[in-house]
DSSP file (Angstrom, degrees, kcal/mol; ACC not computed):
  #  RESIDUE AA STRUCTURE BP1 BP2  ACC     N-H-->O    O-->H-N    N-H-->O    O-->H-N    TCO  KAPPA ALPHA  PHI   PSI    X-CA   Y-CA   Z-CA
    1    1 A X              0   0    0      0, 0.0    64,-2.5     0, 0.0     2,-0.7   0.000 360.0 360.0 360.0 155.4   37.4   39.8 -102.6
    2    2 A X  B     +a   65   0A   0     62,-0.2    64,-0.2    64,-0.1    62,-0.1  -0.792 360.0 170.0-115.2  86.9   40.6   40.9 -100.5
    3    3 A X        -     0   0    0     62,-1.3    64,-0.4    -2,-0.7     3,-0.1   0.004  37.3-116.1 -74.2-178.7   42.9   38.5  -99.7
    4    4 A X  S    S+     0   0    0      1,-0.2     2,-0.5    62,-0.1     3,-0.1   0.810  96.7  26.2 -90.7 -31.4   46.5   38.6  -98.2
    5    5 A X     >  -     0   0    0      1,-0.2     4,-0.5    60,-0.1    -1,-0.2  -0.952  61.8-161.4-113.6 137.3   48.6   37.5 -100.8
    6    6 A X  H >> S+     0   0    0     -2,-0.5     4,-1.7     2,-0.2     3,-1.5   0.717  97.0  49.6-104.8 -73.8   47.8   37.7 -104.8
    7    7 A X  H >> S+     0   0    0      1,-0.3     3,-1.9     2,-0.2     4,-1.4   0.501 109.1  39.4   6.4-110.9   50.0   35.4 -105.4
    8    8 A X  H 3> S+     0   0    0      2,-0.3     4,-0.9     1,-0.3    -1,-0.3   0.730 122.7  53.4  -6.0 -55.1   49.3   32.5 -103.0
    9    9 A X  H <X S+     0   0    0     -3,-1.5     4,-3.6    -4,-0.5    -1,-0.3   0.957 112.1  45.5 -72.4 -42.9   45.5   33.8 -104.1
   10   10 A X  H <X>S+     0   0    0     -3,-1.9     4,-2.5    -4,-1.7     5,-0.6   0.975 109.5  51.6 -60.9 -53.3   46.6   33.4 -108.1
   11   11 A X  I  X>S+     0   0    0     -4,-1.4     4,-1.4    -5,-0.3     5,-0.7   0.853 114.2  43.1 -77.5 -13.5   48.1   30.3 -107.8
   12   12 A X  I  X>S+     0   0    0     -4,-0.9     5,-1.7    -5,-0.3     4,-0.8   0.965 108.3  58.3 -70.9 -64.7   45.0   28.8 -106.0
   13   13 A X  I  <5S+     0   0    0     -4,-3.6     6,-2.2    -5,-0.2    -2,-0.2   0.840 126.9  16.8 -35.8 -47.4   42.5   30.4 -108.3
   14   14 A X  I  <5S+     0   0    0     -4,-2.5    -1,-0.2     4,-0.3    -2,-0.2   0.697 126.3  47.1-110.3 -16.1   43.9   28.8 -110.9
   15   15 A X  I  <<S+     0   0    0     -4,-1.4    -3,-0.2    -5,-0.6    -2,-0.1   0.950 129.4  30.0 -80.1 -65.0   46.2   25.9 -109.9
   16   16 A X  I  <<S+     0   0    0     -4,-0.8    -3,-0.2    -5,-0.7    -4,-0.1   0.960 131.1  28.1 -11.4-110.8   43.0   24.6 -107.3
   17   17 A X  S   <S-     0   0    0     -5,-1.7    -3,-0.2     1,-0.1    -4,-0.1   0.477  95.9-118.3 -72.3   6.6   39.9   25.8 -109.1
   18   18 A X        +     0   0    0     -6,-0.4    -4,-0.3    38,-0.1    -1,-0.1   0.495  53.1 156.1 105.4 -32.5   40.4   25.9 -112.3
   19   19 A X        -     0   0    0     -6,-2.2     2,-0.3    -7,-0.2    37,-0.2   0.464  42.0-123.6 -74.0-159.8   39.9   29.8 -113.0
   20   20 A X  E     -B   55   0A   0     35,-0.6    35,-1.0     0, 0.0     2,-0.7  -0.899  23.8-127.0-138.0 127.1   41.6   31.4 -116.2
   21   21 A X  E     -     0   0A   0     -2,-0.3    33,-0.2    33,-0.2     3,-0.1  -0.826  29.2-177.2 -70.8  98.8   43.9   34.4 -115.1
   22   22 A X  E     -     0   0A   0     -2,-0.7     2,-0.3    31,-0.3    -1,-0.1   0.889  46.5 -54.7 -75.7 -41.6   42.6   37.0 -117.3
   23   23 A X  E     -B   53   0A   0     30,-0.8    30,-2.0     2,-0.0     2,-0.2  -0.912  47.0-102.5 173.3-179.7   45.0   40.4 -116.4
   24   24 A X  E     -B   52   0A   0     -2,-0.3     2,-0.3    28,-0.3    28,-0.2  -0.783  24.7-165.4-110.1 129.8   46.3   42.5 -113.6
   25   25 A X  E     -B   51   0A   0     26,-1.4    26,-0.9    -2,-0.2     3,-0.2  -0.783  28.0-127.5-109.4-165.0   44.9   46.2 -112.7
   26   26 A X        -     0   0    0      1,-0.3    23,-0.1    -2,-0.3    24,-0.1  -0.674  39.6 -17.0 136.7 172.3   46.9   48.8 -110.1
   27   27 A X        -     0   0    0     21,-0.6     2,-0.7    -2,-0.2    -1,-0.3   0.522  47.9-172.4 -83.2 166.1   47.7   50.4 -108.3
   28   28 A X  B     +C   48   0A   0     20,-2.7    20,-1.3    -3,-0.2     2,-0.3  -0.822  37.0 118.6-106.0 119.5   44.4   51.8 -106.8
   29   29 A X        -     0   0    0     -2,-0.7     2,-0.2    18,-0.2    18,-0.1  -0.873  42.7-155.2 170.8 144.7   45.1   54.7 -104.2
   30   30 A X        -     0   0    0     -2,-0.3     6,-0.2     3,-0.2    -2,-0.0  -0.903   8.8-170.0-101.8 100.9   44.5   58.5 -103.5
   31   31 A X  S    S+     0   0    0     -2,-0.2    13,-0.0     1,-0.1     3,-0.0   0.723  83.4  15.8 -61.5 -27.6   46.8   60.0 -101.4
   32   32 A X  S    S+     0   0    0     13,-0.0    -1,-0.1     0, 0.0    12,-0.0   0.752 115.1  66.7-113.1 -41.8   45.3   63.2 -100.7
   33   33 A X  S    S-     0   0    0      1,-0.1     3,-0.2    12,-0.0    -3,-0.2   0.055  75.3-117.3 -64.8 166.4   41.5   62.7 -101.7
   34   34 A X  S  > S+     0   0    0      1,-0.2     4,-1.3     2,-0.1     3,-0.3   0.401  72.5 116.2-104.7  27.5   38.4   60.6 -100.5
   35   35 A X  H  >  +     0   0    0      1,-0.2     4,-1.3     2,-0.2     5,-0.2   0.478  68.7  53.0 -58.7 -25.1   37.9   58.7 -103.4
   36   36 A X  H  >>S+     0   0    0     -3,-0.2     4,-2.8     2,-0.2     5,-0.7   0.939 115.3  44.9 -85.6 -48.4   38.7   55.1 -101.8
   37   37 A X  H  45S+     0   0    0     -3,-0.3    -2,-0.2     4,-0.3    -1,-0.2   0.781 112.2  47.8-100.0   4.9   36.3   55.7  -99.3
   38   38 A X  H  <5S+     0   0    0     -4,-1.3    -1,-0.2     1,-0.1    -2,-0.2   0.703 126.6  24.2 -96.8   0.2   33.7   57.1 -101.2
   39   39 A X  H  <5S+     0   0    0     -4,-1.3    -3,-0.2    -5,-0.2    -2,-0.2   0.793 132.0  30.9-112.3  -5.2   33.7   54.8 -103.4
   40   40 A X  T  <5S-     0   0    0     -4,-2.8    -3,-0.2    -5,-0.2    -4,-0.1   0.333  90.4-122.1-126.0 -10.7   35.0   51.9 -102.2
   41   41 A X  S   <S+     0   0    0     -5,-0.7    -4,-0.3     1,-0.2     2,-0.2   0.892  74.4 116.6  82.1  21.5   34.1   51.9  -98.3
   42   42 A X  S    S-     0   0    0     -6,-0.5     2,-0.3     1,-0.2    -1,-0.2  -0.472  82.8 -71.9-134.0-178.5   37.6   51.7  -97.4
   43   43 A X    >   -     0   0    0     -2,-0.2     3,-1.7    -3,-0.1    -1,-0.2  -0.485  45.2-127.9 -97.3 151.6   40.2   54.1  -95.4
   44   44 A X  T 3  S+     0   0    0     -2,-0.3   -14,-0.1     1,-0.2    -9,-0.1  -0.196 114.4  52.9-103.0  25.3   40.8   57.1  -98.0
   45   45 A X  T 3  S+     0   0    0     25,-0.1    -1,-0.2   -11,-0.1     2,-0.1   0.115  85.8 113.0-161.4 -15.4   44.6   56.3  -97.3
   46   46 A X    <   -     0   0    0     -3,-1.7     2,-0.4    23,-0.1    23,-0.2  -0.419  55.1-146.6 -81.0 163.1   44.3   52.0  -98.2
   47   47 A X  E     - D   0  68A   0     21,-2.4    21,-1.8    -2,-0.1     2,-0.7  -0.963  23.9-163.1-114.2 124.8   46.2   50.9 -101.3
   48   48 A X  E     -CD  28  67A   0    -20,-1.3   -20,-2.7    -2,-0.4   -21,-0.6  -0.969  17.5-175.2-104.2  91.9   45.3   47.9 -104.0
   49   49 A X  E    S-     0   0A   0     17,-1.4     2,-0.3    -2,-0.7   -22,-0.2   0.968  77.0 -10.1 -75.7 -44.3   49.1   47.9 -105.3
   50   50 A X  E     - D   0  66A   0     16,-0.8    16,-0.8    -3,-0.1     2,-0.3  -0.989  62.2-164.3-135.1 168.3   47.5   45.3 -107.9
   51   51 A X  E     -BD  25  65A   0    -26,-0.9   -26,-1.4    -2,-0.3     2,-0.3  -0.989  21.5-146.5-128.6 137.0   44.0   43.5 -108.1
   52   52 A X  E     -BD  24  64A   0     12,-2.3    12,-1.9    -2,-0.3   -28,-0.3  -0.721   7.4-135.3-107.1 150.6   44.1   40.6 -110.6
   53   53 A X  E     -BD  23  63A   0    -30,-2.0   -30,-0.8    -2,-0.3   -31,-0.3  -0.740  26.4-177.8-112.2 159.6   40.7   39.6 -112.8
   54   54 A X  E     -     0   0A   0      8,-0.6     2,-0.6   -33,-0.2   -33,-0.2  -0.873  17.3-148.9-162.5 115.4   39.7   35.7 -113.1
   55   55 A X  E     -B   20   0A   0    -35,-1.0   -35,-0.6    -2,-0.2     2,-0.4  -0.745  12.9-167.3-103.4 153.2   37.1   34.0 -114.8
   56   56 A X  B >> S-E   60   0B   0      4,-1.6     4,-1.2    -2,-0.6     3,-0.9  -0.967  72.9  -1.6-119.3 112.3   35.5   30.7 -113.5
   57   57 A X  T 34 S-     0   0    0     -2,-0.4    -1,-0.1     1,-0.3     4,-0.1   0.607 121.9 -70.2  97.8   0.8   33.2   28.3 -115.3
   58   58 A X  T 34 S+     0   0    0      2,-0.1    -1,-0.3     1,-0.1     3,-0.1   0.375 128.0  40.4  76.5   1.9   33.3   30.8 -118.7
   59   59 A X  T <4 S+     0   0    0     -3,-0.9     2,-0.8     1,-0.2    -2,-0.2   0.772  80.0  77.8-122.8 -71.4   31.6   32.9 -117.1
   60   60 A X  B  <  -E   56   0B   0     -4,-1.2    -4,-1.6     1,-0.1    -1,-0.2  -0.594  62.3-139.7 -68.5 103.5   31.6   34.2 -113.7
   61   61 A X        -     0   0    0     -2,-0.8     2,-0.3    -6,-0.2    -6,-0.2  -0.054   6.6-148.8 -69.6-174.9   34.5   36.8 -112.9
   62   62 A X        -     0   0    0     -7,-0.0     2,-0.7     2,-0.0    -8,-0.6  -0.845   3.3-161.0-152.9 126.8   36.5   37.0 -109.9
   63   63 A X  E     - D   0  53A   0     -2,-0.3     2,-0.5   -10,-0.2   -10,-0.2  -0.951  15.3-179.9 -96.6  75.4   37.7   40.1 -108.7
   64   64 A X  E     - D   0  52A   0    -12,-1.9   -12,-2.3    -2,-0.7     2,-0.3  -0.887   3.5-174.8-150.0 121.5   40.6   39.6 -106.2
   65   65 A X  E     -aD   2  51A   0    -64,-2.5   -62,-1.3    -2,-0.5     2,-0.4  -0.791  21.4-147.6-120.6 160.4   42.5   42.3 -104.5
   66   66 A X  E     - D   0  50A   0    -16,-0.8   -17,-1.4    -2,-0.3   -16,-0.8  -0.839  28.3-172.1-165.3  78.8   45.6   42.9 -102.2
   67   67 A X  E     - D   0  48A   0     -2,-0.4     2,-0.4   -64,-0.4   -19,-0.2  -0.279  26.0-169.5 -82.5 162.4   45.2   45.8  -99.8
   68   68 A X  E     + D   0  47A   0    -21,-1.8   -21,-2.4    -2,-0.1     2,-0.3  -0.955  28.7 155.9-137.4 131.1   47.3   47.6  -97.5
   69   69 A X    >   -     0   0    0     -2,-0.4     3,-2.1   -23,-0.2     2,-0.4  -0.992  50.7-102.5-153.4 130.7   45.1   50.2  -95.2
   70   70 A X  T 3  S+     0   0    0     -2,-0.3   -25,-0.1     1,-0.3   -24,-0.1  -0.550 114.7  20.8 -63.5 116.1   45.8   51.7  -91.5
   71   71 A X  T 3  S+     0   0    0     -2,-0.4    -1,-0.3     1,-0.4     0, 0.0   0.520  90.8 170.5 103.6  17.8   43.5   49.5  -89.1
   72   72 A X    <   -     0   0    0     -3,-2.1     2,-0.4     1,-0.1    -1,-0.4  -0.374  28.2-125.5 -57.1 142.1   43.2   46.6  -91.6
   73   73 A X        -     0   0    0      1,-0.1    -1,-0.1     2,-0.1     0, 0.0  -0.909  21.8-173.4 -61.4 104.8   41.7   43.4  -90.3
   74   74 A X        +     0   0    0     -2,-0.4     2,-0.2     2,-0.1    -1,-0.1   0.573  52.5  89.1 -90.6 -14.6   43.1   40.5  -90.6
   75   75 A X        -     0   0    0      1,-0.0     2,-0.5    57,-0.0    -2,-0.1  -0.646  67.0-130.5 -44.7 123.8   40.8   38.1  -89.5
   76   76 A X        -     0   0    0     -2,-0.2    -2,-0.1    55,-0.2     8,-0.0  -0.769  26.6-118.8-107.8 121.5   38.2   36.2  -91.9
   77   77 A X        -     0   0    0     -2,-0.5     8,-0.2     6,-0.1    -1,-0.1   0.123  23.6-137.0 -36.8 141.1   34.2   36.1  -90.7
   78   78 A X        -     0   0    0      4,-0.1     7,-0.4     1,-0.1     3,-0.3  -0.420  37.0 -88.9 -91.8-155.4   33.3   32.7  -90.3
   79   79 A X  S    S+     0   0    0      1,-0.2     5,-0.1     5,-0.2    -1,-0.1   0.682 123.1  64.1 -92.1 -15.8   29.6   32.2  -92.0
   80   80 A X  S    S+     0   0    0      2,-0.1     2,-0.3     3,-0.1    -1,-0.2   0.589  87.4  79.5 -35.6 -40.1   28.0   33.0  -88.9
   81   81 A X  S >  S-     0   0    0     -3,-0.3     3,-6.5     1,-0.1    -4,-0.0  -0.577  95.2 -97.4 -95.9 157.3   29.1   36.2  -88.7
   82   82 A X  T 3  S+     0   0    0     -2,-0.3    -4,-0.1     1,-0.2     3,-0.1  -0.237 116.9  23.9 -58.1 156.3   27.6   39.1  -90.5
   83   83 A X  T 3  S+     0   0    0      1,-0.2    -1,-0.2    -4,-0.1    -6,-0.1   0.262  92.3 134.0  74.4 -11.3   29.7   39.5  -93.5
   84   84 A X    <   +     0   0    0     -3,-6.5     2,-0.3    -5,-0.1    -1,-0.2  -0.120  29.8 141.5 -79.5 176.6   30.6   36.2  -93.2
   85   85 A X        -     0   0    0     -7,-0.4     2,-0.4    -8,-0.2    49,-0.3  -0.929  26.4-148.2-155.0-178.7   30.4   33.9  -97.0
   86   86 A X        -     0   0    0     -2,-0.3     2,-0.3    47,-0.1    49,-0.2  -0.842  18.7-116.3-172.4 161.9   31.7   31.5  -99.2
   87   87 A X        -     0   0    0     47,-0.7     2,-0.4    -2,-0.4    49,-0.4  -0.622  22.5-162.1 -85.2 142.1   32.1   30.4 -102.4
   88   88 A X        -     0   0    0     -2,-0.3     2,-0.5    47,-0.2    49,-0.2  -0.916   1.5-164.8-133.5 149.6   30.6   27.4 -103.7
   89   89 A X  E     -f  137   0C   0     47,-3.1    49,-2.2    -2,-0.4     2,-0.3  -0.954  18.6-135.8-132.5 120.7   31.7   25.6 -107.0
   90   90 A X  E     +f  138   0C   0     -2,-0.5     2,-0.4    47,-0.2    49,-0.1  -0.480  30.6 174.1 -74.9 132.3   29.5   22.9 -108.8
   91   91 A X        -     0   0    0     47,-2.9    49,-0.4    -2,-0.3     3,-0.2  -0.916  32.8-134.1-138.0 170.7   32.1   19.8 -109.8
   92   92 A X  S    S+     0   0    0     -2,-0.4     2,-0.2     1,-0.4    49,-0.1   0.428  94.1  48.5-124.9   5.9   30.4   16.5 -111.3
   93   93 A X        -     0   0    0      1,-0.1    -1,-0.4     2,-0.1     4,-0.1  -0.783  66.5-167.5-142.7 127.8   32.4   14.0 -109.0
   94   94 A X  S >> S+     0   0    0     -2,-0.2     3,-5.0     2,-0.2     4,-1.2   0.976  82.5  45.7 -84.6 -90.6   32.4   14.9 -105.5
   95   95 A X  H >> S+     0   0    0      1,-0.3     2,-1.7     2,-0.2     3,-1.6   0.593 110.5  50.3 -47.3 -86.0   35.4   12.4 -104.2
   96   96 A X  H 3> S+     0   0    0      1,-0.3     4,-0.9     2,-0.2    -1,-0.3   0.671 111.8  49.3 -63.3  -3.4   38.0   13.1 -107.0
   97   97 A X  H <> S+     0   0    0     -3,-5.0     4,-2.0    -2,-1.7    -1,-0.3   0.874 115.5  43.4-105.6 -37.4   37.6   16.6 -106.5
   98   98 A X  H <X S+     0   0    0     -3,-1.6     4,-1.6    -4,-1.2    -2,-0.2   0.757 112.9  54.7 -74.2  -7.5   38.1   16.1 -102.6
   99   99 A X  H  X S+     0   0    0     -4,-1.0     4,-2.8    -5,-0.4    -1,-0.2   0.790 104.1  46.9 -41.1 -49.0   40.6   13.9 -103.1
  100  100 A X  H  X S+     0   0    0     -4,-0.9     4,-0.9    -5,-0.3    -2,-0.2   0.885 107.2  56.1 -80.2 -31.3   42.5   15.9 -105.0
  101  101 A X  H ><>S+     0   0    0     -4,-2.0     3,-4.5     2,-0.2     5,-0.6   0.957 116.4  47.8 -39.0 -91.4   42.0   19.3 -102.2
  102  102 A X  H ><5S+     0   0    0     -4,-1.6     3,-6.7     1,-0.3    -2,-0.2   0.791 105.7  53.7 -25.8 -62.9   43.5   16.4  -99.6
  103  103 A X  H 3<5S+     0   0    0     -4,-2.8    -1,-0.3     1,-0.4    -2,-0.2   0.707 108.7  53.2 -45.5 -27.9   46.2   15.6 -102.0
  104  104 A X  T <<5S-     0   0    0     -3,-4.5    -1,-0.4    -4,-0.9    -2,-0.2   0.066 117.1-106.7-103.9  10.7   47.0   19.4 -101.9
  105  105 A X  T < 5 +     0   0    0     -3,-6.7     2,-0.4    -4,-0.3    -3,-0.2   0.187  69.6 151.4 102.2 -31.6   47.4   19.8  -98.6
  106  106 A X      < -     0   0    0     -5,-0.6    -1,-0.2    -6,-0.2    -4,-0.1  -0.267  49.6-108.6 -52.8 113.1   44.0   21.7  -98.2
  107  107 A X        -     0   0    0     -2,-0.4    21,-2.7    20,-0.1     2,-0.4   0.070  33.7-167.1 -58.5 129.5   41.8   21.7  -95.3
  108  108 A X  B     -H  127   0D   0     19,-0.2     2,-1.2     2,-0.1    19,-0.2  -0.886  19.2-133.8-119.3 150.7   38.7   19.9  -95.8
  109  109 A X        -     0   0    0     17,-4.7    17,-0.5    -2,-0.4     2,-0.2  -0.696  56.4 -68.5 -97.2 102.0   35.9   20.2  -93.5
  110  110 A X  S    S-     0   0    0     -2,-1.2     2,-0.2    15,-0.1    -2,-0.1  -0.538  84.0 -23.5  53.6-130.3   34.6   16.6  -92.8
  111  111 A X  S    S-     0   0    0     -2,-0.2     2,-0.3     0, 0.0    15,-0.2  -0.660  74.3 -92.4-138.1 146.7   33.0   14.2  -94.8
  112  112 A X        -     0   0    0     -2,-0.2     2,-0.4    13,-0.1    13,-0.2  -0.661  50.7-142.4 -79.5 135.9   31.0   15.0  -97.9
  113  113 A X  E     -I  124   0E   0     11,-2.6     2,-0.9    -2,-0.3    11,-0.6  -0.795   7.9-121.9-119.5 116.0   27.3   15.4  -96.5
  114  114 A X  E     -I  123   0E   0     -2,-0.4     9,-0.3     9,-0.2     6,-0.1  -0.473  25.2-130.2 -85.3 120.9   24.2   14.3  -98.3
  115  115 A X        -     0   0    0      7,-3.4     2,-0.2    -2,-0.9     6,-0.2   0.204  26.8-161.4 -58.4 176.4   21.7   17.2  -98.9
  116  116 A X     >  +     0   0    0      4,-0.1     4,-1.5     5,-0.0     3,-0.3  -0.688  49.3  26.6-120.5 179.6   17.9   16.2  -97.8
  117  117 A X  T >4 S-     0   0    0      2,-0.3     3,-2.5    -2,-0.2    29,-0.2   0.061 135.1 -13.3  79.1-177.9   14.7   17.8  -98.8
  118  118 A X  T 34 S+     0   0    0      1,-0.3    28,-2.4    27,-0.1    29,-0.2   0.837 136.8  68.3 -51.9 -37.5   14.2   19.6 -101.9
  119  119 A X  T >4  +     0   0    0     -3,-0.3     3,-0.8    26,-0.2    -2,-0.3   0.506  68.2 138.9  13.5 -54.9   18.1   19.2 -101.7
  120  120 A X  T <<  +     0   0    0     -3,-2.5    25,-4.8    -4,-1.5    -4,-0.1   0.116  69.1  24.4 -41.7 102.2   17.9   15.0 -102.3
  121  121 A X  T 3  S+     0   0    0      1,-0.5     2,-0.5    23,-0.2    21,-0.4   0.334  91.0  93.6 124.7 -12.6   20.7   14.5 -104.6
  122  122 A X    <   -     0   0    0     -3,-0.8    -7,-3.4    18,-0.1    -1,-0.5  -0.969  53.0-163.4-128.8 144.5   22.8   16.6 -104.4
  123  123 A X  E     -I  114   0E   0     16,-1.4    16,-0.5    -2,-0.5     2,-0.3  -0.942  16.6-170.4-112.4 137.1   26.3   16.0 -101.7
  124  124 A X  E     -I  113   0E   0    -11,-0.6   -11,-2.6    -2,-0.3     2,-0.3  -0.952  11.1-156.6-142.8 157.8   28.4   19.0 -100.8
  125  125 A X  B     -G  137   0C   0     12,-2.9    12,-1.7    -2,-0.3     2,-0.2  -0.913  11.1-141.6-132.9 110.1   32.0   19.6  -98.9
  126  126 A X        +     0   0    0    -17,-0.5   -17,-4.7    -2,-0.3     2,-0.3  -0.515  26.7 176.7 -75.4 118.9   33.4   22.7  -97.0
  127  127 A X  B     -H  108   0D   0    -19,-0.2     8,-1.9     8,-0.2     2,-0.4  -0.946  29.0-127.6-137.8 174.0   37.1   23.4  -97.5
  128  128 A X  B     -J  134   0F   0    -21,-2.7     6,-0.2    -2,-0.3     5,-0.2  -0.837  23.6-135.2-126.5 100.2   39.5   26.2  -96.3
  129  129 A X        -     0   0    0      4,-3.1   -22,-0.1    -2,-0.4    -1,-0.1  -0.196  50.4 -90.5 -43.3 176.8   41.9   28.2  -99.4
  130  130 A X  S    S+     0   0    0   -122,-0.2    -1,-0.1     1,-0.2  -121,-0.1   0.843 125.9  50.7 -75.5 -10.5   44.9   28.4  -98.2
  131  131 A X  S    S-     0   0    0   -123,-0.1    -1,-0.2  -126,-0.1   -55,-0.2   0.807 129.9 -84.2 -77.8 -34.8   44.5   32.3  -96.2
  132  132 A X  S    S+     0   0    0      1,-0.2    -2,-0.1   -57,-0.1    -3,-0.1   0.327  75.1 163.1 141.6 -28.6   41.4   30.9  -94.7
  133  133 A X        -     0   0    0     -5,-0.2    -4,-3.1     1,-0.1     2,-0.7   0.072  39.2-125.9 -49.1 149.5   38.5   31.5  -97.5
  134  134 A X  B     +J  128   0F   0    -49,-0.3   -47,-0.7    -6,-0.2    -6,-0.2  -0.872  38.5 174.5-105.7  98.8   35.5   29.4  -96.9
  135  135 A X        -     0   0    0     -8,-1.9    -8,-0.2    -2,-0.7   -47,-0.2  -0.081  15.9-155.8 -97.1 178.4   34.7   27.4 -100.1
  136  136 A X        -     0   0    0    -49,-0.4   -47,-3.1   -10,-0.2     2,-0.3  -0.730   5.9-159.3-147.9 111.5   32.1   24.6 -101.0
  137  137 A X  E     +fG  89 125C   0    -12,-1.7   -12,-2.9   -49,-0.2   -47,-0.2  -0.919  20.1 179.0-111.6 150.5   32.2   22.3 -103.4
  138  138 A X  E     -f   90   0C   0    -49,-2.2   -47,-2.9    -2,-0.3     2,-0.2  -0.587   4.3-173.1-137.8 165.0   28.5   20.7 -104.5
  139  139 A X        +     0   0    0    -16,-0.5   -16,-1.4    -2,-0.2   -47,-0.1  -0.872  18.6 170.3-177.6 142.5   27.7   18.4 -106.8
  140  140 A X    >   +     0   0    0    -49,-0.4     3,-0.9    -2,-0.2     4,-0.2  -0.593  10.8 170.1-154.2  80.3   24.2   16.8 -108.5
  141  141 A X  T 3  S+     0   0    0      1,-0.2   -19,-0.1   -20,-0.2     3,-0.1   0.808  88.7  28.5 -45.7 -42.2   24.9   14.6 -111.5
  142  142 A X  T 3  S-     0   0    0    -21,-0.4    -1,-0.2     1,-0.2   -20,-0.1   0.033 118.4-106.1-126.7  42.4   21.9   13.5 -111.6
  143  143 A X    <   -     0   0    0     -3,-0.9     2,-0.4   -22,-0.1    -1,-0.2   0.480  29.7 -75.5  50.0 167.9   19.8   16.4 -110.1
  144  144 A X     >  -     0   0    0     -4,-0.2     4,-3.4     1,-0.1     5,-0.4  -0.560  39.3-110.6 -84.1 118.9   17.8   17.5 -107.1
  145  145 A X  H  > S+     0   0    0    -25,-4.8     4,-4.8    -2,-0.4   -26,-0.2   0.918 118.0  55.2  -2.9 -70.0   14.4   16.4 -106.0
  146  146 A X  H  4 S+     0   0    0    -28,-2.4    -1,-0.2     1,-0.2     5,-0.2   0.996 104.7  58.9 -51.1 -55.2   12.9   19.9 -106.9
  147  147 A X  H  4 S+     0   0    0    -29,-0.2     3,-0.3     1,-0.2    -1,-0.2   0.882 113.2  29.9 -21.9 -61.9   14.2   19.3 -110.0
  148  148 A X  H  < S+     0   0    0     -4,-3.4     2,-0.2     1,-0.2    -2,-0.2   0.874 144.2  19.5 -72.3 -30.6   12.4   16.2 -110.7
  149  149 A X     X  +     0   0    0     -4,-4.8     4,-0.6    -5,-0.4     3,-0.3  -0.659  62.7 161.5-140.2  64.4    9.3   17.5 -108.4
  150  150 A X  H >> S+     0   0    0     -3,-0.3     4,-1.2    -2,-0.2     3,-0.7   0.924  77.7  58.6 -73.5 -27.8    9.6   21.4 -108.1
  151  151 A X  H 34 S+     0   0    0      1,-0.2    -1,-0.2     2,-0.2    -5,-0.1   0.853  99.0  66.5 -54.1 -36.5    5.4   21.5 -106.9
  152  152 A X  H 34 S+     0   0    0     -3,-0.3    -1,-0.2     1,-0.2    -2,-0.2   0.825 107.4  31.0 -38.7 -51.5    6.5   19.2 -104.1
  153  153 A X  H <<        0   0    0     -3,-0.7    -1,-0.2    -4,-0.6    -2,-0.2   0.478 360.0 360.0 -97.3 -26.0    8.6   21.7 -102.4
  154  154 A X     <        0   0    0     -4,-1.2    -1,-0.2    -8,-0.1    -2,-0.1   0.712 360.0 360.0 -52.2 360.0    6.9   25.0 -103.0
């Protein structure tokens, strides 16, 4: 993912969620060639001066990069739009962990909302990194409906 700041993105990743800072690469750039944008979709001219690696959960990496490219976008998709996403993080108490988002200043998107449906059990909350990423944090201590009854739902 491309954020604006690494920083500001490191100290979230790990300060926030939790992650483990594993190590820094960079930069990534061809000056003359078209290597960025054939492999990478990007303007054959953009720059990664570093991209920093982070694992989540023991498991799950995180990729996190900090371009500079003629005609960058600076606007982030909401979920509506094509492209748009977010990341969703399983936590095993819903209020202390949106408490603590408030407590840090982070924008939280309402009220924590109780799933329905094969869903039944499980509460989830939309909050904002700081740059604007569109996060989720979910949570089923004690599992989902489908869980208990997956024939139910089918």
């Amino acid at each position: 993912m491309t954020v604006p700041d690494l920083e500001q993105a490191r100290e979230f990743f790990v300060d926030v969620l939790g992650c483990e800072y594993l190590y820094t690469l960079g930069p990534l750039r061809d000056d003359g060639g078209r290597w960025m944008s054939e492999h990478l979709n990007v303007d054959d001219r953009a720059v990664a001066q570093r991209i920093q690696f982070f694992r989540i959960g023991g498991r799950a990496i995180l990729e996190v990069f900090e371009y500079e490219a003629p005609a960058q976008r600076q606007e982030l998709p909401r979920n509506s739009d094509i492209g748009g996403h977010h990341l969703a993080f399983y936590v095993a108490d819903l209020d202390a962990a949106v408490a603590d988002l408030r407590r840090r200043g982070l924008r939280v998107l309402g009220e924590p909302t109780k799933s329905k449906g094969p869903h039944e059990g499980q509460r989830w909350i939309y909050f904002l990194s700081p740059w604007g990423l569109q996060c989720e944090l979910v949570s089923y201590p004690h599992g989902k409906a489908f869980d208990r009854d997956p024939d139910a739902f089918r």
